[in-house]
RODO-2510 file (C-alpha; in nm, 4 decimals, decimal comma):
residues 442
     n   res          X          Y          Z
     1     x    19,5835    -0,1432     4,8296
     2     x    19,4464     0,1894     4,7033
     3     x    19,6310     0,4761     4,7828
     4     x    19,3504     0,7898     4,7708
     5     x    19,5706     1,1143     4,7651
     6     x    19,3807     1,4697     4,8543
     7     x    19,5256     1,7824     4,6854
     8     x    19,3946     2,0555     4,7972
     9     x    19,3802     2,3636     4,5060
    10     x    19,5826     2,6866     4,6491
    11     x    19,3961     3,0248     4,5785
    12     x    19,5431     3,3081     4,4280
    13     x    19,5643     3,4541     4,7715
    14     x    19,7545     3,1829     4,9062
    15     x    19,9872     3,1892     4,5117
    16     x    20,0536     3,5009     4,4953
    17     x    19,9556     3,8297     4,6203
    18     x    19,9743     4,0172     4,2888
    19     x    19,6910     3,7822     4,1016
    20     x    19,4526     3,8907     4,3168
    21     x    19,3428     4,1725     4,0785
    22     x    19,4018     3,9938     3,6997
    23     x    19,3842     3,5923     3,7133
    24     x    19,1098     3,5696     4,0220
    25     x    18,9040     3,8153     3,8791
    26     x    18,9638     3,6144     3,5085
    27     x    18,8945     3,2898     3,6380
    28     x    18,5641     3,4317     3,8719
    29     x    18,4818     3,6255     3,5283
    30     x    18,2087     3,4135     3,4576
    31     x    18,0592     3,3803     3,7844
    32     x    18,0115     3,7665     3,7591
    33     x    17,8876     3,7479     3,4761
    34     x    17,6300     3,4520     3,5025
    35     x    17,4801     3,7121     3,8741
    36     x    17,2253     3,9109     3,8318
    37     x    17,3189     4,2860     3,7521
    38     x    17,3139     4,4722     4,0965
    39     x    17,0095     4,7304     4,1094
    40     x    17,1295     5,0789     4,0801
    41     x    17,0832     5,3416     4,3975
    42     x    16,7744     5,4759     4,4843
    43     x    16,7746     5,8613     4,4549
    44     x    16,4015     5,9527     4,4662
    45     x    16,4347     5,9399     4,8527
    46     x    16,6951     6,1522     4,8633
    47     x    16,5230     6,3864     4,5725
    48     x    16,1993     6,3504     4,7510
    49     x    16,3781     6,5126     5,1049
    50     x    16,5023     6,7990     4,8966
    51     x    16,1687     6,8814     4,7581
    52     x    16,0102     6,8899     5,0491
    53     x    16,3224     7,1266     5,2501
    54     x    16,2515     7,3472     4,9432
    55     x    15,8486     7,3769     4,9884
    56     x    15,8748     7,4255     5,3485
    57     x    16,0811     7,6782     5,2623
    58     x    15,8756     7,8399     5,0273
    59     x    15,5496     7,7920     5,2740
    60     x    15,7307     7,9617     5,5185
    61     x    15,7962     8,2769     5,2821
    62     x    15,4277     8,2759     5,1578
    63     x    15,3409     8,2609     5,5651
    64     x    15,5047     8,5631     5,5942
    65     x    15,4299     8,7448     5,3346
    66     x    15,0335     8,6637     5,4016
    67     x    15,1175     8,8155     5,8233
    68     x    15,2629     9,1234     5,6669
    69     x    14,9683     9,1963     5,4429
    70     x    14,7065     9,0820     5,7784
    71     x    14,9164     9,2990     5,9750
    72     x    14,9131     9,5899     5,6935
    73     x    14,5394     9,5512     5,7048
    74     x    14,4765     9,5486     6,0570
    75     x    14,7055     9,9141     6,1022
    76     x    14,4919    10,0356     5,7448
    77     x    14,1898     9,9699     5,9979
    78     x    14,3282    10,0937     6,3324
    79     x    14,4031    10,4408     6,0913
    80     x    14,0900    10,4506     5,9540
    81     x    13,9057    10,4075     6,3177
    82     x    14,0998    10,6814     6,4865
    83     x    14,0239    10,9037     6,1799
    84     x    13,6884    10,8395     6,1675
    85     x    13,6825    10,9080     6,5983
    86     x    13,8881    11,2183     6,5293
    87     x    13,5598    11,3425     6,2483
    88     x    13,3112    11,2490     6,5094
    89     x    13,4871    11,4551     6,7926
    90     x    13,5095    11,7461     6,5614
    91     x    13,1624    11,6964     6,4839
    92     x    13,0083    11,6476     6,8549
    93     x    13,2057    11,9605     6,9177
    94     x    13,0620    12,1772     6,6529
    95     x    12,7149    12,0605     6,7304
    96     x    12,7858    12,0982     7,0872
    97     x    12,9256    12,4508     7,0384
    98     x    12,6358    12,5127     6,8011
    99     x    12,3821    12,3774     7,0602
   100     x    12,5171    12,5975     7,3201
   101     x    12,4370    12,9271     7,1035
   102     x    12,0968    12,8434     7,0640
   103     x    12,0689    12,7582     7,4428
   104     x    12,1816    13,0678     7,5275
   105     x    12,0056    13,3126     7,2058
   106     x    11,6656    13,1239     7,3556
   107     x    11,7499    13,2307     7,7378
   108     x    11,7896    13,5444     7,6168
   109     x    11,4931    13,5863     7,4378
   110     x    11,2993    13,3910     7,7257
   111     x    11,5101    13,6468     8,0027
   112     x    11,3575    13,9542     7,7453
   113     x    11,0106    13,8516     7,7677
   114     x    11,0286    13,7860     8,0852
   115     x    11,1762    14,1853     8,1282
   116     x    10,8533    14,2615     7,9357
   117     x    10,6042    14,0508     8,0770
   118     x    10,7443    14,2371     8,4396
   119     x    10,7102    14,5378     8,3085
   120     x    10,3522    14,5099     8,1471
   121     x    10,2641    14,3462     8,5143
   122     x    10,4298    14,6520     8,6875
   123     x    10,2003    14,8469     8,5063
   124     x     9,8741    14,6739     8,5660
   125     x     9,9273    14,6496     8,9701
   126     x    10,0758    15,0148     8,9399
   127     x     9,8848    15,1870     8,6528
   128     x     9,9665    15,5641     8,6794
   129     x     9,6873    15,6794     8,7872
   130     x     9,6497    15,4413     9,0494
   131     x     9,5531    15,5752     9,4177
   132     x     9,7359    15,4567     9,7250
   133     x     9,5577    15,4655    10,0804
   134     x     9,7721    15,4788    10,3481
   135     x     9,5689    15,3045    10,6700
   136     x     9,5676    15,3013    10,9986
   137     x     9,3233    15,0181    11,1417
   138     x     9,2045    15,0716    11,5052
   139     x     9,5830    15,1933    11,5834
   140     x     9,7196    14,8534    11,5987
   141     x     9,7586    14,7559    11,2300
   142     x     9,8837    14,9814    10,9218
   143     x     9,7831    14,8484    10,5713
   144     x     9,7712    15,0011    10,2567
   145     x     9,5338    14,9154     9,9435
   146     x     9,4123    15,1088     9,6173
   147     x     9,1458    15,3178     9,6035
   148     x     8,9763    15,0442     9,3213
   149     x     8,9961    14,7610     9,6337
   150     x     8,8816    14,9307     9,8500
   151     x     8,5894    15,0375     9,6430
   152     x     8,4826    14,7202     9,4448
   153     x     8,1732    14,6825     9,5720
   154     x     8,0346    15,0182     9,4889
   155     x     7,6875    15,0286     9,7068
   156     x     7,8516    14,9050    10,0127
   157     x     7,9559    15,1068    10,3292
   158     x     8,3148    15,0856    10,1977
   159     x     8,2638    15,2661     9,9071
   160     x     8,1038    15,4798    10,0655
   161     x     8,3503    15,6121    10,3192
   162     x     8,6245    15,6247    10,0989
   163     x     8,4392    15,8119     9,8034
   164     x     8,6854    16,0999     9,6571
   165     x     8,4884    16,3658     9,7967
   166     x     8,4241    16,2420    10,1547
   167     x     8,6840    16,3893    10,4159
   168     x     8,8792    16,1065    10,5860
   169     x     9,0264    16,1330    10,9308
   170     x     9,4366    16,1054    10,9341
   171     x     9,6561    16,0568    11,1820
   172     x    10,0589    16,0977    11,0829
   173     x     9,9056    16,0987    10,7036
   174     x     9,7256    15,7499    10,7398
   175     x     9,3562    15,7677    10,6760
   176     x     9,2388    15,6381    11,0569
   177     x     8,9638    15,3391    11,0802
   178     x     8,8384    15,2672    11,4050
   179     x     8,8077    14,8497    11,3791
   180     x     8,9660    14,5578    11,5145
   181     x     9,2795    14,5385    11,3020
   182     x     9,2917    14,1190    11,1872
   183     x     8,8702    14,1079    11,0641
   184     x     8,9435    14,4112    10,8621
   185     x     9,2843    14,2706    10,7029
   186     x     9,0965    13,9703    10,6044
   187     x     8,8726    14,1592    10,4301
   188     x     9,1177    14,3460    10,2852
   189     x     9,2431    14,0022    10,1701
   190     x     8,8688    13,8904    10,0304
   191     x     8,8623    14,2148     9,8151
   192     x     9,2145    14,1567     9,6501
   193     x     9,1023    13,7877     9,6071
   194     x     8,7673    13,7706     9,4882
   195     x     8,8361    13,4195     9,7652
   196     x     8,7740    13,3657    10,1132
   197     x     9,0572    13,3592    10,3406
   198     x     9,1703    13,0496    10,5299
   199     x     9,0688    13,0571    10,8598
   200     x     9,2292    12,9430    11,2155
   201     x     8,9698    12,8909    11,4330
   202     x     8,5595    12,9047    11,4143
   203     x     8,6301    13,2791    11,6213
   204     x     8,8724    13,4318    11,3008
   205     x     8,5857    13,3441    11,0383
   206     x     8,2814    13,4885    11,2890
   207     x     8,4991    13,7882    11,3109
   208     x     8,5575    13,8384    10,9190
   209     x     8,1687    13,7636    10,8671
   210     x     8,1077    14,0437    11,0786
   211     x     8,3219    14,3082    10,9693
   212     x     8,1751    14,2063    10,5898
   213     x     7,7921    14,2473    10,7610
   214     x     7,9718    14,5898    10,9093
   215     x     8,0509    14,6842    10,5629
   216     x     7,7712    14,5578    10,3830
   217     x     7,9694    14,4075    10,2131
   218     x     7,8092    14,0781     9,9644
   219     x     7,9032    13,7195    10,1056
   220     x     7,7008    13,3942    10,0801
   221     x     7,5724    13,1594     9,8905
   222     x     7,4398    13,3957     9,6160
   223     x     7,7243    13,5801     9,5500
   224     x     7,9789    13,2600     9,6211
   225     x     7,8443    13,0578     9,3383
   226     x     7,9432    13,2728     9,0571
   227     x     8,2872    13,2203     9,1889
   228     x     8,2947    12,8095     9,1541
   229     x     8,6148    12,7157     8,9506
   230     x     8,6601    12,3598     8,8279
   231     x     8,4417    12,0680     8,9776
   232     x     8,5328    11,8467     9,2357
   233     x     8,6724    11,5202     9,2203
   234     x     8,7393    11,2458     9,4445
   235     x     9,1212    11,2314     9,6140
   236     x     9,3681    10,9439     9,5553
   237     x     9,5397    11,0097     9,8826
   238     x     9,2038    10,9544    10,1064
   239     x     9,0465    10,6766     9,9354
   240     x     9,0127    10,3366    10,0955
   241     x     9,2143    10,0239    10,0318
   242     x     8,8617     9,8716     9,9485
   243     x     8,7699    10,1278     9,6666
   244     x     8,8380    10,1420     9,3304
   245     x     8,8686    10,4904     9,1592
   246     x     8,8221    10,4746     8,7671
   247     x     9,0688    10,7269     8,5538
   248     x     8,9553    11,0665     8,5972
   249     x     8,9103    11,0393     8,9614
   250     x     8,4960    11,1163     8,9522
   251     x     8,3873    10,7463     9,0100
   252     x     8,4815    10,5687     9,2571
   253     x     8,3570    10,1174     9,2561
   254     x     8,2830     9,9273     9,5715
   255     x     8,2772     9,5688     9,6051
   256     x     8,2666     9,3269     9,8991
   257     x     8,1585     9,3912    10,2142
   258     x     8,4222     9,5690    10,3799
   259     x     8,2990     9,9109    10,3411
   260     x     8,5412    10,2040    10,3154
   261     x     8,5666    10,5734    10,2944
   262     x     8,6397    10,8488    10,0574
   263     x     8,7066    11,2021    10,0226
   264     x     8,6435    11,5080     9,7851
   265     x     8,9555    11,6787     9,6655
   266     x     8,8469    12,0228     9,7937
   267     x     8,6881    12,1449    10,1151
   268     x     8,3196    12,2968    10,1062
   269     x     8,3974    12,6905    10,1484
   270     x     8,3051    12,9860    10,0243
   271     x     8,4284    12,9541     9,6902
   272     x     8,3174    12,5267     9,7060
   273     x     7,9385    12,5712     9,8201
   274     x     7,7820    12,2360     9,6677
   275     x     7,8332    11,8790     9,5456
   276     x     7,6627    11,6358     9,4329
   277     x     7,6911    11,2964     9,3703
   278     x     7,4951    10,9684     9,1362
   279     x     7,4612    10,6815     9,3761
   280     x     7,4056    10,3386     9,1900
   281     x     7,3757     9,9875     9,4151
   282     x     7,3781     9,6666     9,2375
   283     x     7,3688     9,4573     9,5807
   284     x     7,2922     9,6007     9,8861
   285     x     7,4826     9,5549    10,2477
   286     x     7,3042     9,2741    10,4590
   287     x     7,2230     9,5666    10,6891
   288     x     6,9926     9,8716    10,6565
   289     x     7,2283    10,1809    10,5813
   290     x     7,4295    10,1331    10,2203
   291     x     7,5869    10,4697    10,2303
   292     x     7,7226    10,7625    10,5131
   293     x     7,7490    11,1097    10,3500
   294     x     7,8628    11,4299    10,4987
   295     x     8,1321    11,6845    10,5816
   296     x     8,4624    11,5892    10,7647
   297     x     8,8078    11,7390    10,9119
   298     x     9,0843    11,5683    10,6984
   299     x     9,3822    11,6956    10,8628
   300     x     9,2124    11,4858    11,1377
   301     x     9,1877    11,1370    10,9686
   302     x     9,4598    10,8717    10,8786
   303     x     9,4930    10,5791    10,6488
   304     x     9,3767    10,2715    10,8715
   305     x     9,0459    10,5764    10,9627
   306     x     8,9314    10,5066    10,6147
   307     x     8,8204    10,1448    10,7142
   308     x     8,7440    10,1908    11,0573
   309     x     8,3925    10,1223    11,1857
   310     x     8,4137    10,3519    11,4717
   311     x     8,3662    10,7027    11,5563
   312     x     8,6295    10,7510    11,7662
   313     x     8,8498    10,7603    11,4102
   314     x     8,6266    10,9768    11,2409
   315     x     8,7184    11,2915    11,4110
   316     x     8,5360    11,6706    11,3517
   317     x     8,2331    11,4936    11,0917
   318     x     7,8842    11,5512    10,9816
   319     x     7,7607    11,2597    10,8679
   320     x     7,3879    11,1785    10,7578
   321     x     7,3157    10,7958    10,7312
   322     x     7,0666    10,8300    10,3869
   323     x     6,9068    10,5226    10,3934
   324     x     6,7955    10,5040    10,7919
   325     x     6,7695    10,8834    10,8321
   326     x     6,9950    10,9563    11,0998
   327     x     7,2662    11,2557    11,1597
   328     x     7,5681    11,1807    11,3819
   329     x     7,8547    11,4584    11,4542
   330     x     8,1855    11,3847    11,6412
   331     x     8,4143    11,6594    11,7751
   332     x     8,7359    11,6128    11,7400
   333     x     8,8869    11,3225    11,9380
   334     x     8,6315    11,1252    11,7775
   335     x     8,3174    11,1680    12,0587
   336     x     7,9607    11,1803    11,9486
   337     x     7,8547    11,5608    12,0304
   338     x     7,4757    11,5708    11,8775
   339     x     7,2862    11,2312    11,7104
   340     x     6,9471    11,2053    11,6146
   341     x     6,7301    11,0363    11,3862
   342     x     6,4397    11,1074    11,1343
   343     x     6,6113    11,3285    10,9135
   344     x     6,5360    11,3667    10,5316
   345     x     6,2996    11,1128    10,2977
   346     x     6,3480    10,7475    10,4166
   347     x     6,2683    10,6398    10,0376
   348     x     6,5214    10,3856     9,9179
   349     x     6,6211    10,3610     9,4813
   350     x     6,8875    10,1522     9,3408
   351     x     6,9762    10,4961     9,1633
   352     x     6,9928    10,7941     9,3652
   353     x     7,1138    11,1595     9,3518
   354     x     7,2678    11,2610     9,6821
   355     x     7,3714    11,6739     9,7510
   356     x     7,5270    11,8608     9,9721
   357     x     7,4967    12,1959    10,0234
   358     x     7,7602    12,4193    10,2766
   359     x     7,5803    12,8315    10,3570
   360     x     7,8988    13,0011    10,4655
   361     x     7,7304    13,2852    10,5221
   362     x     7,4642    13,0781    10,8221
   363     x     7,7314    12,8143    10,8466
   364     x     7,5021    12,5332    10,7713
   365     x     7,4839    12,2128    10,6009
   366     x     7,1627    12,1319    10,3990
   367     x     7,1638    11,7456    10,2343
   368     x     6,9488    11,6823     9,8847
   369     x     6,7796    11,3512     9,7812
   370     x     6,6564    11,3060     9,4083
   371     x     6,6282    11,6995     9,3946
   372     x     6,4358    11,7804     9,7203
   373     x     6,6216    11,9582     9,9576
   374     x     6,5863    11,8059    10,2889
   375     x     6,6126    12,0865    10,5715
   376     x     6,8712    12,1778    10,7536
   377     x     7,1246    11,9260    10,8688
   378     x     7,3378    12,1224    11,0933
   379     x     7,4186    12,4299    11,2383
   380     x     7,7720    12,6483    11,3396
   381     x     7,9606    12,4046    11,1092
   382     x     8,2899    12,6100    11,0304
   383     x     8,4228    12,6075    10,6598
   384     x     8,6853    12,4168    10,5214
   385     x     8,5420    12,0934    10,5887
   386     x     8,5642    11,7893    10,2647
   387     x     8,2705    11,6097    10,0795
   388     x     8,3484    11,2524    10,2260
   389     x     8,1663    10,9281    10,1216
   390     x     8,1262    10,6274    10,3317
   391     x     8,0187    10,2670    10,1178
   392     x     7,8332    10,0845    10,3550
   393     x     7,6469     9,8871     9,9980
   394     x     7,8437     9,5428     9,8684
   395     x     7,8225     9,6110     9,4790
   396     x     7,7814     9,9725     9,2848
   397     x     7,9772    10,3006     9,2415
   398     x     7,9256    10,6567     9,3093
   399     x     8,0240    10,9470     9,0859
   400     x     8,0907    11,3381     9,0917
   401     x     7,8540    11,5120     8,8999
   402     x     7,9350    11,8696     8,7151
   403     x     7,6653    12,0378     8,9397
   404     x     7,7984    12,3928     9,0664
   405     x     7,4562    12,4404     9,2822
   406     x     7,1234    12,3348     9,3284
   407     x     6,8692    12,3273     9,0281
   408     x     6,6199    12,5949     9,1309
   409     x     6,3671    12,4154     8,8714
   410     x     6,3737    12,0669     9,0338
   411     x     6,4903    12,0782     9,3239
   412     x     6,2135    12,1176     9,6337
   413     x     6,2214    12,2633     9,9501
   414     x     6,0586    12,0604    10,2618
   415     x     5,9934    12,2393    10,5824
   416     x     6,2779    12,2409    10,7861
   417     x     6,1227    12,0778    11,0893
   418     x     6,4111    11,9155    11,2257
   419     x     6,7536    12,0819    11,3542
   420     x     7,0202    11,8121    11,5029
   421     x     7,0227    11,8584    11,9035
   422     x     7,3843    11,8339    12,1127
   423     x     7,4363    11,4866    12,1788
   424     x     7,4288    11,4193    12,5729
   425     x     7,4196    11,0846    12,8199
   426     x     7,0851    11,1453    12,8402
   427     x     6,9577    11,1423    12,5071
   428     x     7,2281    10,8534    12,4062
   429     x     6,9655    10,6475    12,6209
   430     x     6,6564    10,7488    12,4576
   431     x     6,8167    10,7778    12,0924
   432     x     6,7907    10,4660    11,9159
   433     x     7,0674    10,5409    11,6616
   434     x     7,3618    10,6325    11,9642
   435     x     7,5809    10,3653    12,0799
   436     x     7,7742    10,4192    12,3979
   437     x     8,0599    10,1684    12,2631
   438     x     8,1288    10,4537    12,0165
   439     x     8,0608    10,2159    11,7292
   440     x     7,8102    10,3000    11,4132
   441     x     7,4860    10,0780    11,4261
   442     x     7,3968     9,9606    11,1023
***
């Protein structure tokens, strides 16, 4: 029989409290000592954190220490712009101020010579020994003029009567002339001028031609042509939608066949006697007439007239068809008063010289073809009328020439066989070139 007996080894724990620090630790001595060393504590973690406290807080110094300089830039700036502003706005002032002087040292010098230029005027309407003649004209009007008006003309009747030594009738002081009182202020107007006056009616203009034929005084053609001023040219304001004018407004370019209408820029008067005018075709109109030339009322005429194809919208004109030889006047509301046909030289050129020529002393228009003169057109045609063109042709132009009158060297007179009659029912039946619809036959 085997008797197995456990004993079971009592730890210094269980033996005695006080060997827990001496014999334990003796007789475990050598299982310390056969362990591995235990690693020491970390520290570059917690060395690491530090550094990186201290460089966030030395990146948030340099921060702002780089905002203060910015901001100590952006003031240095704001200074230097409201300095600079300040310069300029002493500077626009001074200039300003400066600019202001001149201004007003050059309105007085322009408000001396004007004080001068008066005065010299003053004393060329007003010399001192000028003459003042007190009138009184048929008892109705009272006008005064110098003696050196009323005597320009020294070998008419004018001169005559008021010559320094011829006694003059007075009444109240006022030297007493026994005419109609609106003829002889018109001429009183014509002398000042040199021009003739505008006139109201036909009636006004007979009246001033006959107090100048009273006076014997010189009026016409003659004496008109010497008084011409700058040529004519054609007028943007009356010229057809289907017309080109070239710069310079002295040609004026057709085409198509739509034909169209345009005016001179002043009217035919006495100080505007003649006109003439270079007509070139390239293609001519499928019809017979290429081109309408004569005198017309403008006041009378509209835009949508300068395309129209019938009388009725070409009010108070003289028109003479070139190319078929026929003469046509309206009055005006547009009605045919006097057509007839056979006028002037039926020869037809691709380059022709076309004229007109307005007597306000017979108050007639005469037409010119390639420097003939072709009679007399028409009769009692009142001044003030304008050159107006009418481009019947598909392709060419038309210009202005520099001609102030007729070319006594070229240009031939024809017999004037052939005045225009008053157009009447009658004669619309037995004149080919009259239609009763009122429209142009072409």
């Amino acid at each position: 029989l085997f008797l197995v007996f456990f004993f079971k080894q009592k730890t210094a724990y269980e033996m005695q409290r006080g060997l827990v620090g001496s014999e334990m630790c003796i007789r475990d001595r050598h299982e310390i000592m056969s362990s591995p060393p235990l690693p020491l504590p970390i520290q570059q973690p917690i060395s690491r954190i530090a550094t990186d406290k201290d460089q966030a807080v030395s990146d948030n110094s340099l921060s702002g220490q780089q905002l203060s300089l910015l901001l100590q830039k952006i003031k240095n700036l704001v200074n230097t712009e409201k300095n600079q502003l300040a310069l300029d706005r002493e500077t626009n002032i001074r200039k300003e101020a400066e600019f202001n002087k001149f201004r007003d040292e050059k309105l007085q010098e322009l408000e001396t010579e004007k004080m001068v230029w008066n005065k010299e005027k003053l004393a060329l309407l007003q010399p001192e020994k000028m003459e003042i003649i007190e009138m009184n004209v048929g008892g109705t009007l009272k006008l005064s003029a110098t003696r050196s008006v009323l005597t320009r003309y020294q070998n008419s009747l004018l001169t005559a009567f008021f010559s320094s030594g011829n006694n003059l009738t007075k009444i109240d002081g006022k030297v007493y002339i026994d005419r109609d009182g609106e003829p002889f202020s018109l001429l009183i107007s014509f002398l000042r001028s040199g021009k003739s006056p505008i006139f109201q009616s036909e009636n006004q203009e007979t009246a001033f031609r006959n107090e100048l034929n009273y006076w014997q005084i010189p009026f016409g053609p003659s004496y008109m042509d010497q008084q011409c001023g700058d040529p004519m040219q054609f007028d943007p304001q009356f010229c057809a939608s289907t017309l080109n004018l070239e710069p310079g407004n002295r040609i004026v370019k057709k085409i198509g066949l739509n034909h169209g209408i345009v005016f001179a820029n002043k009217p035919m008067d006495s100080s505007e006697t003649f006109i003439e005018f270079r007509v070139l075709i390239q293609m001519r109109y499928r019809g017979k007439s290429n081109l309408f030339v004569g005198l017309v009322d403008k006041s009378c005429y509209t835009p949508s007239s300068l395309i129209s194809t019938f009388w009725k919208d070409s009010p108070s004109s003289y028109y003479w068809d070139v190319w078929s030889g026929k003469l046509t006047a309206t009055d005006k509301d547009g009605n045919l008063k006097a057509s007839c046909q056979g006028y002037g030289c039926p020869c037809e050129e691709p380059e022709t010289n076309i004229a007109i020529r307005y007597d306000p002393f017979h108050r007639t228009i005469i037409f010119y073809k390639n420097n003939i003169e072709q009679g007399v057109a028409f009769k009692n045609v009142r001044s003030g009328l304008y050159p107006a063109l009418d481009l019947w042709f598909h392709t060419g132009n038309v210009e202005i020439l520099a001609s102030k009158q007729p070319n006594q060297a070229s240009y031939l007179q024809l017999p004037r066989k052939l005045i225009c009659l008053l157009y009447t029912s009658d004669a619309a039946d037995d004149t080919p070139c009259v239609d009763l619809g009122g429209r142009r036959i072409i």
